[in-house]
C-alpha positions in Angstrom: 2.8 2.9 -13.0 0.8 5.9 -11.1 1.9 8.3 -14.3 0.4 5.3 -16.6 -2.5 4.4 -14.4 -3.0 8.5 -14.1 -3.5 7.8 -10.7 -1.2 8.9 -8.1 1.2 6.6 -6.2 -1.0 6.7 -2.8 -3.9 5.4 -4.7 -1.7 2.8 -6.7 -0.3 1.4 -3.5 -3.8 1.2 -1.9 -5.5 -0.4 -4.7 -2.7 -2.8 -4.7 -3.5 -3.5 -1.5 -7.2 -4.2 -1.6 -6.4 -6.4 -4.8 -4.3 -9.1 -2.7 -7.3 -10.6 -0.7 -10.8 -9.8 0.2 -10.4 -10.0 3.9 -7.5 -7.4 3.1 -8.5 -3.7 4.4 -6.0 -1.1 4.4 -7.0 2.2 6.8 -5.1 4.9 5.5 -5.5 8.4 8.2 -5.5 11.5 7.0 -6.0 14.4 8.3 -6.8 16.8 4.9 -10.0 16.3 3.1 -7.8 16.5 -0.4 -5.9 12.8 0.9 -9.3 11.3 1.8 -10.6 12.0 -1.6 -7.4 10.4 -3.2 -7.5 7.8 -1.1 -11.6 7.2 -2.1 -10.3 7.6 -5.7 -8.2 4.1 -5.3 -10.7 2.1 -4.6 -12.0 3.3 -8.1 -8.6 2.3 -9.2 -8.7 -1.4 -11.1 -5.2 -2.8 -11.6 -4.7 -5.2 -14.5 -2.6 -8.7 -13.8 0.1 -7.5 -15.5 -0.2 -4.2 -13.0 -0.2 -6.5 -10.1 2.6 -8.5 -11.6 4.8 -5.6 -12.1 4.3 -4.2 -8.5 4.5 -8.2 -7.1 8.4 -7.8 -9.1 9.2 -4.7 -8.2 8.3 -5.0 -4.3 10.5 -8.6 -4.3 13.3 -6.9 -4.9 12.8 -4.7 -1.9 15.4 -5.4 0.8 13.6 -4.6 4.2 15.9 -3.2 6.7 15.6 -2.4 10.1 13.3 -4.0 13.6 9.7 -3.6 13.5 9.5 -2.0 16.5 12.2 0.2 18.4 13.8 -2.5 21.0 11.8 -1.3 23.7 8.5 -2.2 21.9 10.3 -5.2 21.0 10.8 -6.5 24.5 7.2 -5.8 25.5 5.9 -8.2 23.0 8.1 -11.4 23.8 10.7 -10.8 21.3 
């Protein structure tokens, strides 16, 4: 979708995130003025509904693995 959108993937992924909801702010950090540009350059970004469509599909079929947090964090938050 990046190659398509000629937009990187970085920009994709945070101009999918701003689309979700308005109250929805993602704070990339960076520490190289080139990655703060990109990231500048998805909010520019303007995904179609069949964009976010294709990224909702493709990210359900993502199997998340693993704890949140290592078990030490894990304990110090009631879990």
């Amino acid at each position: 979708m990046a190659e398509r959108r000629k937009a990187t993937v970085g920009q994709v992924a945070l101009a999918w995130l701003l689309a979700q909801k308005q109250w929805v702010v993602p704070i990339p950090g960076t520490r190289r003025l080139e990655r703060l540009d990109e990231n500048l350059g998805s909010a520019q970004l303007m995904l179609t509904a069949e964009d976010l469509a294709d990224l909702d599909r493709a990210s359900a079929g993502v199997q998340i693995q693993g704890d949140r947090y290592p078990e030490a964090m894990q304990r110090m938050i009631d879990r």
